[in-house]
C-alpha positions in Angstrom: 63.7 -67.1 35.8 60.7 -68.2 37.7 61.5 -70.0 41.3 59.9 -73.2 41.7 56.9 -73.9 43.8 55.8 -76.5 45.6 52.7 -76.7 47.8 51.6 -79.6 49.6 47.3 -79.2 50.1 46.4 -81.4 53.3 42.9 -81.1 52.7 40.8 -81.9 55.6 43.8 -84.3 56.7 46.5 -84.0 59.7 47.2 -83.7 63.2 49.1 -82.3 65.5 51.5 -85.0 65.9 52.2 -84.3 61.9 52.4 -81.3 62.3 55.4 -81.4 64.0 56.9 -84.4 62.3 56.6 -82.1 59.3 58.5 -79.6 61.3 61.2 -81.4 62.8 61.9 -83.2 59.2 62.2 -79.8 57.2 64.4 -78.6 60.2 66.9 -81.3 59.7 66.9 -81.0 55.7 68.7 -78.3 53.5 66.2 -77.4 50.7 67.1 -76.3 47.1 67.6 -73.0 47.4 66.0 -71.4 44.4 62.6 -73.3 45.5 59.7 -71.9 47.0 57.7 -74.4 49.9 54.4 -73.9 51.1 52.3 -76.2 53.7 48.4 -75.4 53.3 46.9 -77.3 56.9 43.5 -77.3 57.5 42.3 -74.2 60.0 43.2 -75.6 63.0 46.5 -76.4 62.5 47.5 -73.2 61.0 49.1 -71.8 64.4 50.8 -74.8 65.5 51.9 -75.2 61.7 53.6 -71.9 61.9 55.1 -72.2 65.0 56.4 -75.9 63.8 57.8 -74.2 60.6 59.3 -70.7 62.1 62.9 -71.6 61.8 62.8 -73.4 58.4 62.4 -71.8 55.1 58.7 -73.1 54.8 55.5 -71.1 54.3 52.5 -71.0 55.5 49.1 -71.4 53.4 45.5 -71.7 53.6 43.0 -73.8 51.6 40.4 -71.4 51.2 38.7 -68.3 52.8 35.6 -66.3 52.9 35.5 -62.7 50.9 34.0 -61.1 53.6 36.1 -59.7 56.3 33.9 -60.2 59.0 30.1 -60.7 59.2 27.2 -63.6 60.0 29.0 -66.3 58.5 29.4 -69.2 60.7 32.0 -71.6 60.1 33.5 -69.5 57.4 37.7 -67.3 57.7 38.2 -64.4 56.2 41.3 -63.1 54.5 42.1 -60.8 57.4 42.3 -63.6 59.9 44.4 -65.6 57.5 47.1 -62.6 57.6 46.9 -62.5 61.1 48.1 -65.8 61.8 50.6 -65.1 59.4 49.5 -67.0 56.7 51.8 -66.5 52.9 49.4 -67.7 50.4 45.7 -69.6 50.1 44.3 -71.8 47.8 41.4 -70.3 45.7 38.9 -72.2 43.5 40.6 -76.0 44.2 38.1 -78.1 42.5 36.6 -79.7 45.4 35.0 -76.3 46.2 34.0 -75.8 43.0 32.1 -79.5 42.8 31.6 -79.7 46.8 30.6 -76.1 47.7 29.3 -75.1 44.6 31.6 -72.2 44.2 31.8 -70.2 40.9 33.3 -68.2 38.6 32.5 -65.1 40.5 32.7 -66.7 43.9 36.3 -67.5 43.0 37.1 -64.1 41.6 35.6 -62.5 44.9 38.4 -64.4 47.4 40.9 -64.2 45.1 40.7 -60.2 45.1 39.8 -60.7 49.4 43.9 -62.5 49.4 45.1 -59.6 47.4 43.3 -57.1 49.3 45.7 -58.4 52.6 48.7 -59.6 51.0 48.3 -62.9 51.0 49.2 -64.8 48.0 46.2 -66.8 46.2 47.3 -69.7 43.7 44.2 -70.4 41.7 43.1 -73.6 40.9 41.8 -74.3 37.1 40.8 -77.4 35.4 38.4 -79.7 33.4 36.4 -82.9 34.8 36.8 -86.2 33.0 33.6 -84.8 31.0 34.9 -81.8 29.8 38.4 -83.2 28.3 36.2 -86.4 26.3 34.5 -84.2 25.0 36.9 -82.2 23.6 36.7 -78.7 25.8 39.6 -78.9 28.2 41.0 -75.4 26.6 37.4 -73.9 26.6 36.8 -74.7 30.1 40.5 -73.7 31.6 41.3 -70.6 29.5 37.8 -69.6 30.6 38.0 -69.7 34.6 41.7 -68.4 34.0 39.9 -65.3 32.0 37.5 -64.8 34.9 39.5 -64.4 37.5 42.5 -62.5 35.8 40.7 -59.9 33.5 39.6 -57.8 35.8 42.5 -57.4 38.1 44.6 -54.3 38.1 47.8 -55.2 36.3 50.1 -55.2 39.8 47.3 -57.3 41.2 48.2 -60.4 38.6 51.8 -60.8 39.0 50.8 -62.1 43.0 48.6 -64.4 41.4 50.1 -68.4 41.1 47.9 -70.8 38.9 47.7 -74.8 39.3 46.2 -76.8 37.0 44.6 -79.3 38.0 42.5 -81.7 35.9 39.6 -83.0 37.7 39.9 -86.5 36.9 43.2 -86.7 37.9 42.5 -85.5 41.7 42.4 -88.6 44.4 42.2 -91.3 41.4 45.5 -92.3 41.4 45.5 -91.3 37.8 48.1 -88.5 36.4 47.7 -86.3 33.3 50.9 -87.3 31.2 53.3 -84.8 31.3 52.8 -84.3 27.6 49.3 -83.8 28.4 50.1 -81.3 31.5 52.8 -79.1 29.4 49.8 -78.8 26.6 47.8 -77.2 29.0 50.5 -75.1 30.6 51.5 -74.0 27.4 47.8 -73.0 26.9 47.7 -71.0 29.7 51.3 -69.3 29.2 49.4 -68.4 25.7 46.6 -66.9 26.9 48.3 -64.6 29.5 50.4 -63.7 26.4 47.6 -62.2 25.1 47.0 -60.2 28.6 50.3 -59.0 29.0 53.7 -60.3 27.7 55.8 -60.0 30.7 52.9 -61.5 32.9 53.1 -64.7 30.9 57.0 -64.7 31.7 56.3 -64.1 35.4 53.5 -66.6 36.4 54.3 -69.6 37.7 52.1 -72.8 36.9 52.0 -75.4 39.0 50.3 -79.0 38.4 47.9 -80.6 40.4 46.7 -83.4 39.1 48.1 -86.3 41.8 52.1 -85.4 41.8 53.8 -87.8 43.9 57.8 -88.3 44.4 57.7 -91.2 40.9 56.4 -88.9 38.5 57.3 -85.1 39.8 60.6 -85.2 38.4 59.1 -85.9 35.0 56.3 -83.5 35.4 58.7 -80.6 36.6 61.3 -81.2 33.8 58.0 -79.3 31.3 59.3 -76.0 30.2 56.4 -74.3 31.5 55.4 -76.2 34.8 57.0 -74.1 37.8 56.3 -76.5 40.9 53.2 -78.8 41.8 50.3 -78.5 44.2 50.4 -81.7 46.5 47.6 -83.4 47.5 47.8 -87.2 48.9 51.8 -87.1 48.7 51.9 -83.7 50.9 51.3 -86.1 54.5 53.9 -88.0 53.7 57.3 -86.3 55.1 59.4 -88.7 52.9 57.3 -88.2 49.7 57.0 -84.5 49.7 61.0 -84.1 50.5 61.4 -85.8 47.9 58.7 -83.7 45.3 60.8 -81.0 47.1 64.1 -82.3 46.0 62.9 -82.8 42.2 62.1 -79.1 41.9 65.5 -78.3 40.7 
């Protein structure tokens, strides 16, 4: 039985004033609890975030890190710094690094081995642009960055790893992949690790992240083989992402 997920991405979004909202609302809720909760704050905020969250049974994440653990990289985290401030898991490959930063394939494979290196767990982010699925090559193009970052891990190293889908032209549009749609290419997915390793495709939990908000989650999470959501626009709204929360049952 895999435990639901659900992450709520800020992005470069917050405060510290919601930081605290965020932590006085989960401290006066009682979860699910087979569910899983992570907050992913920008940098700044991951201290007062943890401090925020200490009594509650919320974790802490990152949205992205540097592979190196230390070095001439201005502006950049590493994974060691991450574990320090006591960060759980970290975002690796969300598509606005991909398209913004120009990360790829092997960029993502490198911090996704730098979180397991630490402890920290990565979820990695997969999907298609608006391109890609018209012309036909959603599978191609998901199954392929999925392949790249899992094959070469060691076997122990994969079962720490989360994925979310999250089709590109469903990020910040407003728009939502059906959840039709959404279980095709979770089902995908759960097929493909199949073919890596039986009990891995049991394991992994696959999270959407195509614009999840508290109308459609429920819908979304009832798939057979969608474990949880990563929350974008939803996740700075308290009310909303109890509610996402709530529909993870």
């Amino acid at each position: 039985m895999r435990t639901p997920l659900i992450a709520g991405n800020w992005k470069m979004n917050g405060s510290n004033a919601l930081v605290d909202e965020f932590g006085r609302a989960f401290a006066d809720v009682a979860l699910p609890d087979s569910l899983d909760v992570v907050v992913l704050p920008p940098f700044p905020y991951l201290d007062a975030a943890r401090r925020a969250l200490a009594d509650v049974s919320v974790q802490l994440g990152a949205q992205t890190l540097n592979p190196a653990h230390a070095g001439a990289h201005t502006g950049e985290v590493s994974s060691r710094m991450l574990k320090e401030v006591g960060v759980d898991y970290v975002l690796v490959g969300h598509s606005e690094r991909r398209e913004l930063y120009r990360e790829t394939d092997d960029d993502v494979y490198d911090r996704l081995l730098a979180a397991l290196n630490v402890g920290i767990q990565p979820i990695l982010c997969v999907g298609e642009t608006l391109e890609a699925r018209d012309a036909g090559h959603t599978f191609d193009v998901v199954l392929q960055q999925v392949g790249h970052a899992l094959t070469s891990l060691e076997p122990e190293q994969r079962t720490r790893v989360t994925i979310a889908y999250e089709p590109v032209w469903a990020i910040g549009t407003g728009r939502t992949a059906t959840p039709e749609q959404a279980q095709d290419v979770m089902a995908a997915i759960r097929e493909y690790l199949a073919g890596i390793d039986s009990g891995l495709a049991q394991s992994m939990r696959l999270l959407y992240g195509g614009s999840m908000s508290a109308a459609n989650a429920a819908e979304l999470l009832a798939q057979p083989d969608i474990d949880g959501g990563l929350v974008g626009g939803a996740s700075l709204k308290v009310d909303d992402f109890l509610a996402i929360c709530h529909s993870a049952r």
